[in-house]
mmCIF file as Biopython writes it, N, C-alpha, C and O atoms, coordinates in Angstrom:
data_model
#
loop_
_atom_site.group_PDB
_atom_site.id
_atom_site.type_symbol
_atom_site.label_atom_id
_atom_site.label_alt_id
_atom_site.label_comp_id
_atom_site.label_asym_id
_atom_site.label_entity_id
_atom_site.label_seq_id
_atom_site.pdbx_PDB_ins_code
_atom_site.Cartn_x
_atom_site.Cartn_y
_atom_site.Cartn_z
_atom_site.occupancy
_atom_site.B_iso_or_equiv
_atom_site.auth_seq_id
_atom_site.auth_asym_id
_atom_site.pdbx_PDB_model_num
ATOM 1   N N  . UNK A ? 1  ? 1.042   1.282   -6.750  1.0 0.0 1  A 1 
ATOM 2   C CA . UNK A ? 1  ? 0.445   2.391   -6.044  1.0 0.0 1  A 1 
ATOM 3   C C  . UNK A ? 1  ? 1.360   3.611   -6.088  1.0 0.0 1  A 1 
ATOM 4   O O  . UNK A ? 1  ? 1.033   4.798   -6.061  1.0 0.0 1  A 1 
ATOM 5   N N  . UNK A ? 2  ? 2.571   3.070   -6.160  1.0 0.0 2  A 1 
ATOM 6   C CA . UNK A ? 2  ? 3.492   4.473   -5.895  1.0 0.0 2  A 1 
ATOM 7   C C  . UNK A ? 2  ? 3.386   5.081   -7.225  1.0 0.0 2  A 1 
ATOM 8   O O  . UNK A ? 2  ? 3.291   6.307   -7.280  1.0 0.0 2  A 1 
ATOM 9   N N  . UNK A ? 3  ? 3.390   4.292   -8.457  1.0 0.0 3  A 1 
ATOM 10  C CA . UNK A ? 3  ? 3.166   5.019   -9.389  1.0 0.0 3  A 1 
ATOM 11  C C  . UNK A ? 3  ? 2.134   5.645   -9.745  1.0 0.0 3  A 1 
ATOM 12  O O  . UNK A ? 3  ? 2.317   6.684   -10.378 1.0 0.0 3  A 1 
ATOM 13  N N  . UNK A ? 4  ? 0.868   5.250   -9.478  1.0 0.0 4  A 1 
ATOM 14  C CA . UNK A ? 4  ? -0.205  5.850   -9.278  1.0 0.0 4  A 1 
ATOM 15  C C  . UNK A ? 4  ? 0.181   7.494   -8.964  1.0 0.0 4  A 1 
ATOM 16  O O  . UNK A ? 4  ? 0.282   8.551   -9.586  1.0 0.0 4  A 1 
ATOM 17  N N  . UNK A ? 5  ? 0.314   7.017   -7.688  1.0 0.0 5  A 1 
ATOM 18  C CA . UNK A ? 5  ? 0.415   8.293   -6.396  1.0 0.0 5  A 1 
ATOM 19  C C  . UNK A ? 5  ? 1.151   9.347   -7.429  1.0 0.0 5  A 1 
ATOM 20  O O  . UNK A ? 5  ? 0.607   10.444  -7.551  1.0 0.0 5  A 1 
ATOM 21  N N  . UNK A ? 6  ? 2.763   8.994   -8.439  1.0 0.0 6  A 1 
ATOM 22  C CA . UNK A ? 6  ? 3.480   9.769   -8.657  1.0 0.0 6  A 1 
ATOM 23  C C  . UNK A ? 6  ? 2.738   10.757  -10.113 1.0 0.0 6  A 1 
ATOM 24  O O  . UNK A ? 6  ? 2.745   11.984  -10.220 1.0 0.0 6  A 1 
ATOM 25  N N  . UNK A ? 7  ? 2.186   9.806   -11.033 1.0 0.0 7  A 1 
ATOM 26  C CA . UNK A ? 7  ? 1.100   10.085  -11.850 1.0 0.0 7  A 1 
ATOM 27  C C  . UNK A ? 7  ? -0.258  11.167  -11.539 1.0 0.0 7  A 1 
ATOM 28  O O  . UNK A ? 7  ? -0.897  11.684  -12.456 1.0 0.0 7  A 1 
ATOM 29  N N  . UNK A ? 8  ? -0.557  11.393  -10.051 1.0 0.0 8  A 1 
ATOM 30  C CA . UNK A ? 8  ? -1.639  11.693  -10.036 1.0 0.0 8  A 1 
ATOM 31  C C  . UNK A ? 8  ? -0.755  13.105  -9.324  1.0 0.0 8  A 1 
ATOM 32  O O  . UNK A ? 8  ? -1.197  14.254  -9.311  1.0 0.0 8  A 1 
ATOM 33  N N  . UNK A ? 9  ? -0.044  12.869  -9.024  1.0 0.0 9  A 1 
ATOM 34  C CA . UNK A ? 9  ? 0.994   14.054  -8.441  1.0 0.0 9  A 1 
ATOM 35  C C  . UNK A ? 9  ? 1.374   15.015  -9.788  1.0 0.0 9  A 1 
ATOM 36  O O  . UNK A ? 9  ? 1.491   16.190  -9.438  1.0 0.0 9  A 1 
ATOM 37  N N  . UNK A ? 10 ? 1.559   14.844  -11.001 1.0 0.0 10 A 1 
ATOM 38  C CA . UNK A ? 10 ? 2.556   15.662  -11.927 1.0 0.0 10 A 1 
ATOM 39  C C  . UNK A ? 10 ? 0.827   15.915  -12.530 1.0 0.0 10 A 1 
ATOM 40  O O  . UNK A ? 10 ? 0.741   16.998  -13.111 1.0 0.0 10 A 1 
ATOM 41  N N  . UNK A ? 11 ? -0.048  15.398  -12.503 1.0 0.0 11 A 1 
ATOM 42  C CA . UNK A ? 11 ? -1.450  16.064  -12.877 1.0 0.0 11 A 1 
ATOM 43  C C  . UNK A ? 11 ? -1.686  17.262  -12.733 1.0 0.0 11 A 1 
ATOM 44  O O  . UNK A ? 11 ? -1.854  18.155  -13.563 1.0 0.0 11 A 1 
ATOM 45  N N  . UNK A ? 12 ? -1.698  17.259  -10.925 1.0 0.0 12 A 1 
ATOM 46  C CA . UNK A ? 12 ? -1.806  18.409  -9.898  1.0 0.0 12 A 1 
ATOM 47  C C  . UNK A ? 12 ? -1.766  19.781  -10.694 1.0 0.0 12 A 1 
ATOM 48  O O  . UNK A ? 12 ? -2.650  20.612  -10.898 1.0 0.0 12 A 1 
ATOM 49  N N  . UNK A ? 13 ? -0.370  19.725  -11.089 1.0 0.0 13 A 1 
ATOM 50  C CA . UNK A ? 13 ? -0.079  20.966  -11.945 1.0 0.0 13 A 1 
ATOM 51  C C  . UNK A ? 13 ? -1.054  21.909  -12.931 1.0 0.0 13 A 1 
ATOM 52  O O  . UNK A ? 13 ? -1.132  23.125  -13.106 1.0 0.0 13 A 1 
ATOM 53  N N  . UNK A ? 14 ? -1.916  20.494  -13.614 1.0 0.0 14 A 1 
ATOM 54  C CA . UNK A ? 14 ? -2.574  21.013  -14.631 1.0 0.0 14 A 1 
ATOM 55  C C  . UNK A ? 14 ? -3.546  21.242  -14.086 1.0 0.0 14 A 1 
ATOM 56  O O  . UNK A ? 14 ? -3.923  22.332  -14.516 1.0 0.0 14 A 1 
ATOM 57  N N  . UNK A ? 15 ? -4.362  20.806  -13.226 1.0 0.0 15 A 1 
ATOM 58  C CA . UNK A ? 15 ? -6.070  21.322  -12.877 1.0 0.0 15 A 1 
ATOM 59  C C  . UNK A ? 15 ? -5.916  22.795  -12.585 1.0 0.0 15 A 1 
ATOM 60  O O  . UNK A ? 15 ? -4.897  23.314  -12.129 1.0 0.0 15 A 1 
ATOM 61  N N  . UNK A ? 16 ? -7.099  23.442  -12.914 1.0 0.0 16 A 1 
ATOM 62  C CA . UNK A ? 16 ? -7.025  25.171  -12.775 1.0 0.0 16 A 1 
ATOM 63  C C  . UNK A ? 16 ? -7.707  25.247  -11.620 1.0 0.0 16 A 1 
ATOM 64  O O  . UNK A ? 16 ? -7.681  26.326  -11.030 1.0 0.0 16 A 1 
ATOM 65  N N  . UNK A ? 17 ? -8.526  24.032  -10.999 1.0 0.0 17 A 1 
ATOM 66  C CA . UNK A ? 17 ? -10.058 23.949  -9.766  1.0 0.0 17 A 1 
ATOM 67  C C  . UNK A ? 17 ? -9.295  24.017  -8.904  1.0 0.0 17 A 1 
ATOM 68  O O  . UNK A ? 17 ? -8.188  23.548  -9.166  1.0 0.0 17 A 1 
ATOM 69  N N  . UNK A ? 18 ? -9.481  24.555  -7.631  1.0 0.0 18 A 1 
ATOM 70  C CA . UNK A ? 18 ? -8.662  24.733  -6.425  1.0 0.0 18 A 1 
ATOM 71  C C  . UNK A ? 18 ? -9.338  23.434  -5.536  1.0 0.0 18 A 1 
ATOM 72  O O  . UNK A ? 18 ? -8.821  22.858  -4.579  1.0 0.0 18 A 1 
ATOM 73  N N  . UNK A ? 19 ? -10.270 23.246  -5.982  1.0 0.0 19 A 1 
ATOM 74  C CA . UNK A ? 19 ? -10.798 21.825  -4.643  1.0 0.0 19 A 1 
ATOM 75  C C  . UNK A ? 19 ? -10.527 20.539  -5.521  1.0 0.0 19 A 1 
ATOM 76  O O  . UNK A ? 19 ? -10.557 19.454  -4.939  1.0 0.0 19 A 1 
ATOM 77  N N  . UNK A ? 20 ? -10.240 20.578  -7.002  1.0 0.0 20 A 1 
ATOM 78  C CA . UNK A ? 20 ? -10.259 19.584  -7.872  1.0 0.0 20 A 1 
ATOM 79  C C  . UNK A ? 20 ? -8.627  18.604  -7.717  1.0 0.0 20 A 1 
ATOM 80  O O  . UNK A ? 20 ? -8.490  17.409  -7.979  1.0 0.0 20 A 1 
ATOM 81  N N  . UNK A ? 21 ? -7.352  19.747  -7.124  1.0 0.0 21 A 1 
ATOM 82  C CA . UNK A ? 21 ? -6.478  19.615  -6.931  1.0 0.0 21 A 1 
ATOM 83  C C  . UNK A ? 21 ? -6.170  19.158  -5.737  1.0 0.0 21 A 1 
ATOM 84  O O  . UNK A ? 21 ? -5.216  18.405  -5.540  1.0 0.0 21 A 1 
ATOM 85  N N  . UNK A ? 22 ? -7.129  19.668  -4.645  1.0 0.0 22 A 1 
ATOM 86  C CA . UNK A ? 22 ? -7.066  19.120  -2.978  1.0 0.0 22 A 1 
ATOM 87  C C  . UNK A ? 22 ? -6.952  17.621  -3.293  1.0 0.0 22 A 1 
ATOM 88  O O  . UNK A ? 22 ? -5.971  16.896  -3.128  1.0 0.0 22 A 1 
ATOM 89  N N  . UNK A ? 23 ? -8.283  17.283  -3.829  1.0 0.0 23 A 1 
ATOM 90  C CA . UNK A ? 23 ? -9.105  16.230  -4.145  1.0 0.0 23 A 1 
ATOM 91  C C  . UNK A ? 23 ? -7.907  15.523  -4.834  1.0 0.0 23 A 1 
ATOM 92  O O  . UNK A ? 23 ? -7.863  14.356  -4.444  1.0 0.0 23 A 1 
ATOM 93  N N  . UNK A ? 24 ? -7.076  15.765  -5.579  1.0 0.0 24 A 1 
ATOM 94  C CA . UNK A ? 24 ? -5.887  14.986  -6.095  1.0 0.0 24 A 1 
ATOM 95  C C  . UNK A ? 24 ? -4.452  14.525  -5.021  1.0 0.0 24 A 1 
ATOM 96  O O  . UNK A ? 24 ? -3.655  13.594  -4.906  1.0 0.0 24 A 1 
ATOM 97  N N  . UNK A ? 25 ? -4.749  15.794  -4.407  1.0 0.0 25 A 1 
ATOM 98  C CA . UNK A ? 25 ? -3.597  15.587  -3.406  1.0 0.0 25 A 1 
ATOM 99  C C  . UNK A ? 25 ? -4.057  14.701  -2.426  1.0 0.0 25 A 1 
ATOM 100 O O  . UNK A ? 25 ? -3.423  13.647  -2.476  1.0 0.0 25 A 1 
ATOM 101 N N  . UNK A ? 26 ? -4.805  14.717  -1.667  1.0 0.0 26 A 1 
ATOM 102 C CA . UNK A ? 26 ? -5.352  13.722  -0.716  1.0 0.0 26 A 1 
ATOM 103 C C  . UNK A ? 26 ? -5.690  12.451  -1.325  1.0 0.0 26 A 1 
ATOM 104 O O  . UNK A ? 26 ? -5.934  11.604  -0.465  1.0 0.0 26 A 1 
ATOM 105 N N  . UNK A ? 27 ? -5.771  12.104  -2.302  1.0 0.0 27 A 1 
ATOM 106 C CA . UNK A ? 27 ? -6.026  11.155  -3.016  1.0 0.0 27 A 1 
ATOM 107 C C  . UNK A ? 27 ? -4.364  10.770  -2.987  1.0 0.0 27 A 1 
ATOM 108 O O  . UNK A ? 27 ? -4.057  9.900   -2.172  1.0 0.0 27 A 1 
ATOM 109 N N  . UNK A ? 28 ? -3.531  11.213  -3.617  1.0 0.0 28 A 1 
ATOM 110 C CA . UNK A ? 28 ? -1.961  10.801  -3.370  1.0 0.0 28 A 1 
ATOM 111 C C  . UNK A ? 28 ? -1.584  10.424  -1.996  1.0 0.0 28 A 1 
ATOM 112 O O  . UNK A ? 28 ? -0.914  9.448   -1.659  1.0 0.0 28 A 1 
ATOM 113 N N  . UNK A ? 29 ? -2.208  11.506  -1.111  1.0 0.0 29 A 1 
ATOM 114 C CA . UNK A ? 29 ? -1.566  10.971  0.565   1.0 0.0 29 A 1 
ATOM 115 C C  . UNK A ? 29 ? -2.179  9.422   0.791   1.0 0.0 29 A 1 
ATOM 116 O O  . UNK A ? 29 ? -1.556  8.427   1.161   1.0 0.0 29 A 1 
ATOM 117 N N  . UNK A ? 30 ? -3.451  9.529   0.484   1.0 0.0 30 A 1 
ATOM 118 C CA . UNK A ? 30 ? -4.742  8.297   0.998   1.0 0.0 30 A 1 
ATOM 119 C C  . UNK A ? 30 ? -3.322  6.970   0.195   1.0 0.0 30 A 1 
ATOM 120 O O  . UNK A ? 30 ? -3.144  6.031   0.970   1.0 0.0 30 A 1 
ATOM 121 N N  . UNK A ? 31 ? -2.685  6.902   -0.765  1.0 0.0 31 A 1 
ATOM 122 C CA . UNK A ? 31 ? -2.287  6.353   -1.374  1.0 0.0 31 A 1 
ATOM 123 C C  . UNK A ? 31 ? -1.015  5.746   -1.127  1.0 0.0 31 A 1 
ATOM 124 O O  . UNK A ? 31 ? -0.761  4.575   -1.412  1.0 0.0 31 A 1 
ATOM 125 N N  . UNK A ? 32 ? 0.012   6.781   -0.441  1.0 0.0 32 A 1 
ATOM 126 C CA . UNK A ? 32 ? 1.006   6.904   0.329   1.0 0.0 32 A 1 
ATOM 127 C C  . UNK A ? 32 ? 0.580   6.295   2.007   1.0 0.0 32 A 1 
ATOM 128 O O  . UNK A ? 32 ? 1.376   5.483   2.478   1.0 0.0 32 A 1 
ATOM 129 N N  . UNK A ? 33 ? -0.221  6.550   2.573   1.0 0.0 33 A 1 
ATOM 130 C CA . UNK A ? 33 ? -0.651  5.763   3.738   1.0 0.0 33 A 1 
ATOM 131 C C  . UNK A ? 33 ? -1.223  4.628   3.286   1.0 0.0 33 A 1 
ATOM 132 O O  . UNK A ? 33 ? -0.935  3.775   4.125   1.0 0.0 33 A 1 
ATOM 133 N N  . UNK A ? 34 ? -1.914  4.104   2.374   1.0 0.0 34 A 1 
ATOM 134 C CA . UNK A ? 34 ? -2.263  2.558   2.251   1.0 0.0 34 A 1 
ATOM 135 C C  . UNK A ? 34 ? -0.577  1.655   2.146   1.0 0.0 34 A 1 
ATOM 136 O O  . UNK A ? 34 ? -0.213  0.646   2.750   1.0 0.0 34 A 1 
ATOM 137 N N  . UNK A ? 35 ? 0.231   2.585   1.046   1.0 0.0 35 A 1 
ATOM 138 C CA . UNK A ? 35 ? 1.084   1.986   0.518   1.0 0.0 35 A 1 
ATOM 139 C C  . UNK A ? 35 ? 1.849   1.535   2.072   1.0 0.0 35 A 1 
ATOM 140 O O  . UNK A ? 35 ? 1.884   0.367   2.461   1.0 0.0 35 A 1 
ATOM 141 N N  . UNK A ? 36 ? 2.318   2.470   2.687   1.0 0.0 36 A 1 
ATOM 142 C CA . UNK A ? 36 ? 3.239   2.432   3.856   1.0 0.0 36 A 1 
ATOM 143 C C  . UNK A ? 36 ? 1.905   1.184   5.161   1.0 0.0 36 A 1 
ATOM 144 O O  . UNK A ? 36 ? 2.306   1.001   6.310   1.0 0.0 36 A 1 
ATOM 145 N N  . UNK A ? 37 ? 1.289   0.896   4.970   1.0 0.0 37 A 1 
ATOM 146 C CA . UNK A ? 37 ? 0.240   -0.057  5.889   1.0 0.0 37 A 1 
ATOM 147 C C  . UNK A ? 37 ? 0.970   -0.859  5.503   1.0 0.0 37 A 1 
ATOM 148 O O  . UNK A ? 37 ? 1.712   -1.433  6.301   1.0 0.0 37 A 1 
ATOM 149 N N  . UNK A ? 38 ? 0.997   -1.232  3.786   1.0 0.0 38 A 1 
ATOM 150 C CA . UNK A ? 38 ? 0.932   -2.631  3.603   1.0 0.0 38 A 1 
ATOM 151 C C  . UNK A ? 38 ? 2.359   -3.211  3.875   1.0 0.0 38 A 1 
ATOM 152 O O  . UNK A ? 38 ? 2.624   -4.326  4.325   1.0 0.0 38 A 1 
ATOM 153 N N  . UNK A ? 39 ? 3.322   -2.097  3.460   1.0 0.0 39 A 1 
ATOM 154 C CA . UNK A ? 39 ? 4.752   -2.391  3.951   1.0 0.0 39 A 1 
ATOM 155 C C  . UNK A ? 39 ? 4.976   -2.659  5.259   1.0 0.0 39 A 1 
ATOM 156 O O  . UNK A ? 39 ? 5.622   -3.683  5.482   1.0 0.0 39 A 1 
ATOM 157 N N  . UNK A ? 40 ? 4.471   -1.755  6.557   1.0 0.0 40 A 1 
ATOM 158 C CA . UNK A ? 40 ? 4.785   -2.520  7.660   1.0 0.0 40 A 1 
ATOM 159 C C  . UNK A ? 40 ? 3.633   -3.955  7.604   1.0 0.0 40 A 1 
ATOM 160 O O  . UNK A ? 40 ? 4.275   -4.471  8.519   1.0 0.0 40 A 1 
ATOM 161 N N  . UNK A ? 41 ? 2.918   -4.629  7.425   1.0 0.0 41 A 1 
ATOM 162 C CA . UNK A ? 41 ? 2.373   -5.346  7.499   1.0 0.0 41 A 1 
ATOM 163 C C  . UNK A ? 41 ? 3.254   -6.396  7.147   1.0 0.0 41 A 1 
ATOM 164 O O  . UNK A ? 41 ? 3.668   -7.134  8.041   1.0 0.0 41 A 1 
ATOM 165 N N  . UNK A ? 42 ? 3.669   -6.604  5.736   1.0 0.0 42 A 1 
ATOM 166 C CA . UNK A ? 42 ? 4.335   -7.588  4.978   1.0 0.0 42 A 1 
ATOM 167 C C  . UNK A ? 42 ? 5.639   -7.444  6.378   1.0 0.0 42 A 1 
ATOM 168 O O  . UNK A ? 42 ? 5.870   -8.485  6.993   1.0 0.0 42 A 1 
ATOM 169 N N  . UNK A ? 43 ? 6.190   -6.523  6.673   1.0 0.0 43 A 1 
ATOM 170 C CA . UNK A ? 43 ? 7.701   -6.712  7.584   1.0 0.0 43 A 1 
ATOM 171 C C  . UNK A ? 43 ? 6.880   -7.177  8.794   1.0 0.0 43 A 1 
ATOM 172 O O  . UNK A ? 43 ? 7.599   -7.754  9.610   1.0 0.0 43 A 1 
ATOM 173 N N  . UNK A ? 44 ? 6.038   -7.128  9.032   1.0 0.0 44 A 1 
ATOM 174 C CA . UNK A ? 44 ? 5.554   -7.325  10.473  1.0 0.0 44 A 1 
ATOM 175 C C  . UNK A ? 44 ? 5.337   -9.378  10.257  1.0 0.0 44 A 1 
ATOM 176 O O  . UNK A ? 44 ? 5.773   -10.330 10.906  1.0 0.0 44 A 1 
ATOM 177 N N  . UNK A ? 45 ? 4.688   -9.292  9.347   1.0 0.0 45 A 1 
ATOM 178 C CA . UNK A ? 45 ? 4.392   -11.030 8.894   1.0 0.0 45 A 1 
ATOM 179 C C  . UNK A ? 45 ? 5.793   -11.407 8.575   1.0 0.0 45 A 1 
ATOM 180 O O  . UNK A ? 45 ? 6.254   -12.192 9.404   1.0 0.0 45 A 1 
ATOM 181 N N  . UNK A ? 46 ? 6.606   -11.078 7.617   1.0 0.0 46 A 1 
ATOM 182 C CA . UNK A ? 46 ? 8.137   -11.183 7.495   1.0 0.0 46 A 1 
ATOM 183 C C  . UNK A ? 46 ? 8.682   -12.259 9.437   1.0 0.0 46 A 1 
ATOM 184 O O  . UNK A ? 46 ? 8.951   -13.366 9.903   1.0 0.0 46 A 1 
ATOM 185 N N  . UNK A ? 47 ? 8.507   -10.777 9.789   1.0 0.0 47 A 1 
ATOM 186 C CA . UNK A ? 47 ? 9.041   -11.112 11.716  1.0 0.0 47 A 1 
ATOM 187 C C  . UNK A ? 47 ? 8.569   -12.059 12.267  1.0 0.0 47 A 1 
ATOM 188 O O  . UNK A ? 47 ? 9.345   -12.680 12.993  1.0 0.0 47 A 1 
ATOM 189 N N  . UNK A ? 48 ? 7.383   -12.473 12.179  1.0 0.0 48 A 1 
ATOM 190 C CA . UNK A ? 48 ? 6.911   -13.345 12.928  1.0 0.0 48 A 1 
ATOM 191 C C  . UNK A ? 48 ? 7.100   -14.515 11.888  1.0 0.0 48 A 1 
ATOM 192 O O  . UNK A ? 48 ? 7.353   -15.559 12.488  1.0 0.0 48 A 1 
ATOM 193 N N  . UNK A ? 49 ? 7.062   -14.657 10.646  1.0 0.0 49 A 1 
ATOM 194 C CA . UNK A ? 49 ? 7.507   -16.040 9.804   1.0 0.0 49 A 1 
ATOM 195 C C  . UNK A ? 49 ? 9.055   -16.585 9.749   1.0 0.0 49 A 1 
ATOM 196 O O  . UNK A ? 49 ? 9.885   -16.750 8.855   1.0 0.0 49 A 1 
ATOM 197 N N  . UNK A ? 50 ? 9.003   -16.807 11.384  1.0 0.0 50 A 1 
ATOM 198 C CA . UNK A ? 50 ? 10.424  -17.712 11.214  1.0 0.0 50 A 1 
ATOM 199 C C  . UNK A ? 50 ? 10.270  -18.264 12.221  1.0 0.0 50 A 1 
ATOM 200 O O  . UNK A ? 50 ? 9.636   -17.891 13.208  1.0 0.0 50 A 1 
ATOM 201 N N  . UNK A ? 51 ? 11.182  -19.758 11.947  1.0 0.0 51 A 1 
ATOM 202 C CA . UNK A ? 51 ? 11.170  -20.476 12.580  1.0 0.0 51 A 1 
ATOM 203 C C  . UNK A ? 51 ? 9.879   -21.726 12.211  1.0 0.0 51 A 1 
ATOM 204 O O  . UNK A ? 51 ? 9.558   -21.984 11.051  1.0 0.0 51 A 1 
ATOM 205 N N  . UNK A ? 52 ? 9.293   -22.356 13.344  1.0 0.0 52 A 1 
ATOM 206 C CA . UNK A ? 52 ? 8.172   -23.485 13.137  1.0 0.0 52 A 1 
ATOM 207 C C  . UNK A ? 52 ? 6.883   -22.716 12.840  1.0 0.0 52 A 1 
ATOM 208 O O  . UNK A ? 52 ? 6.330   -22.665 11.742  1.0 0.0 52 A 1 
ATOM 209 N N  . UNK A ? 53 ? 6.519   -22.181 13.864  1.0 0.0 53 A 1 
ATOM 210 C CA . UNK A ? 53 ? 5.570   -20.595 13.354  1.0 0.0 53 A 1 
ATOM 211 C C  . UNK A ? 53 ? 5.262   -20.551 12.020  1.0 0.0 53 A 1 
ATOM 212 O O  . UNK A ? 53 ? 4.192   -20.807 11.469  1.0 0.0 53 A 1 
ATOM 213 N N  . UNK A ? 54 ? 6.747   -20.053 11.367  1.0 0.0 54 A 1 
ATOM 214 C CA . UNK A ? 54 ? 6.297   -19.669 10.464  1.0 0.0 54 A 1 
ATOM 215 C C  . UNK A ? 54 ? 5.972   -20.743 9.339   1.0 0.0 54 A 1 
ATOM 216 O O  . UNK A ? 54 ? 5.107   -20.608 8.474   1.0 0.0 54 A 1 
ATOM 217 N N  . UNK A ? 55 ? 6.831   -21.853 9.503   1.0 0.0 55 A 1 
ATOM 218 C CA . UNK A ? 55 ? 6.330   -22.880 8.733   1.0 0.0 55 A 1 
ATOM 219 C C  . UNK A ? 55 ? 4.614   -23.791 9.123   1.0 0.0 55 A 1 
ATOM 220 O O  . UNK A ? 55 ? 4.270   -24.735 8.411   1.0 0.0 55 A 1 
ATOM 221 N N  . UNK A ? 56 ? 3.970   -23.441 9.985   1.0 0.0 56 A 1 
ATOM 222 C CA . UNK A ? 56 ? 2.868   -23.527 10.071  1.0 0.0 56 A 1 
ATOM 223 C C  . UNK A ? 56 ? 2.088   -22.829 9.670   1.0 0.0 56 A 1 
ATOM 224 O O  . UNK A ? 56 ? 1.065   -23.378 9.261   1.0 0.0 56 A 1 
ATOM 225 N N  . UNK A ? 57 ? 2.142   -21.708 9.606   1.0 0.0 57 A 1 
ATOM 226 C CA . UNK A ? 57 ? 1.544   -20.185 8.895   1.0 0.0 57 A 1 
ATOM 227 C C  . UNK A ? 57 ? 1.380   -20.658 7.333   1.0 0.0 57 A 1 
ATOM 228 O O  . UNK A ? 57 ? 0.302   -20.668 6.740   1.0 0.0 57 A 1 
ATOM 229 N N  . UNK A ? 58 ? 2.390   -20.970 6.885   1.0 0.0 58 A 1 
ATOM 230 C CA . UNK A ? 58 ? 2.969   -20.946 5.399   1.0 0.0 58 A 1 
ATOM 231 C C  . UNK A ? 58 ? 2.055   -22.216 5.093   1.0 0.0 58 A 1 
ATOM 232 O O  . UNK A ? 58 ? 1.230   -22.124 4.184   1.0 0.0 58 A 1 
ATOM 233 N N  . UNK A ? 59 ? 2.189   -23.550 5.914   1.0 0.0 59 A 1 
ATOM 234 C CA . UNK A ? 59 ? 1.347   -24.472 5.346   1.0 0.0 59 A 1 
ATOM 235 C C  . UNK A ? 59 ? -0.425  -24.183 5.368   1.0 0.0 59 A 1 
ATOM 236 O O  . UNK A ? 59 ? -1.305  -24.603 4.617   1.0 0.0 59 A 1 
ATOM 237 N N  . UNK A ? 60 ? -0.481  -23.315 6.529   1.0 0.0 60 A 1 
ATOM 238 C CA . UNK A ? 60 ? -1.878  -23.218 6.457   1.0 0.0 60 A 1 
ATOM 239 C C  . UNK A ? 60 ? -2.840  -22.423 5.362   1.0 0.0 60 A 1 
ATOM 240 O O  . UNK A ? 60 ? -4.003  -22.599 4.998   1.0 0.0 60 A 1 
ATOM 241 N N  . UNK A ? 61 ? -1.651  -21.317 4.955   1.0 0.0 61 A 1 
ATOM 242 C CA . UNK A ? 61 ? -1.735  -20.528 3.976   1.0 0.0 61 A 1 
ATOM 243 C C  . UNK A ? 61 ? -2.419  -21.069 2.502   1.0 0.0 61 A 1 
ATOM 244 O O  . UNK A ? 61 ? -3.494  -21.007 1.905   1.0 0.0 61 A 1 
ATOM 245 N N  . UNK A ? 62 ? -0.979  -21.671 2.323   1.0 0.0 62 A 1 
ATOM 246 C CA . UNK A ? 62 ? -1.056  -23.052 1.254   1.0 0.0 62 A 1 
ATOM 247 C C  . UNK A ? 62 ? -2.362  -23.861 0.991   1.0 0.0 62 A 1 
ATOM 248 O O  . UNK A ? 62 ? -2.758  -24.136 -0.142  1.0 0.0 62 A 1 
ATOM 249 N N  . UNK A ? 63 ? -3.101  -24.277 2.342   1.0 0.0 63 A 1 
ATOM 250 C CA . UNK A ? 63 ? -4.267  -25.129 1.532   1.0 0.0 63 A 1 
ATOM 251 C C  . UNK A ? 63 ? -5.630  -23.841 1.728   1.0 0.0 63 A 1 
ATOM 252 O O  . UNK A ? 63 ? -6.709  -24.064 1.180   1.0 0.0 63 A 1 
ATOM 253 N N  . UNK A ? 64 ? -5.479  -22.891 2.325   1.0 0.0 64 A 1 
ATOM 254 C CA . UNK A ? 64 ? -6.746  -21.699 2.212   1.0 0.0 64 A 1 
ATOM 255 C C  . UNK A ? 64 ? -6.741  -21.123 0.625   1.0 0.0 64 A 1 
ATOM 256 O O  . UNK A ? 64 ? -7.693  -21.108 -0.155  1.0 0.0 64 A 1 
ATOM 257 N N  . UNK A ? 65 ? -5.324  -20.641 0.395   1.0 0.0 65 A 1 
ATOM 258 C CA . UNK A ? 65 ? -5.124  -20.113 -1.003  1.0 0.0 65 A 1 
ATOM 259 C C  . UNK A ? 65 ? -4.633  -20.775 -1.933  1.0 0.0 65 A 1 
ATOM 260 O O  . UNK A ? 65 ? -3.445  -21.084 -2.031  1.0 0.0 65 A 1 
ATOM 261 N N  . UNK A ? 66 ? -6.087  -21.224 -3.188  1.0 0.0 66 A 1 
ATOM 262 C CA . UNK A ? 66 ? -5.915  -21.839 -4.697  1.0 0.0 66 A 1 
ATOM 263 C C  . UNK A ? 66 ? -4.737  -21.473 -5.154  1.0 0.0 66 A 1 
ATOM 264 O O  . UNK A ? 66 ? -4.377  -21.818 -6.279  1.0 0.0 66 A 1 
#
């Protein structure tokens, strides 16, 4: 995603459309806020996977996901 985001960023430059470029930039932010969700998410699951917890989590995981 970040590369995405950084790709769709050095574009920017080239569009001549003034809403075509919004439309790029908000598309980078939308991209930058998913990215930063999923990071606290993973640290947030990180925190709570320790200990027995988390080894129950992990086994339950295990037989839901092939």
């Amino acid at each position: 995603m970040f590369a995405t985001g950084t790709a769709l960023k050095s574009v920017v430059r080239l569009v001549d459309q003034p809403q075509a470029s919004e439309r790029l930039l908000r598309a980078v932010d939308d991209l930058a806020e998913t990215s930063k969700i999923i990071r606290s998410t993973i640290f947030g699951l990180r925190a709570r996977d320790s200990g027995r917890a988390g080894q129950e989590l992990r086994a339950r995981t295990a037989t839901v996901v092939p």
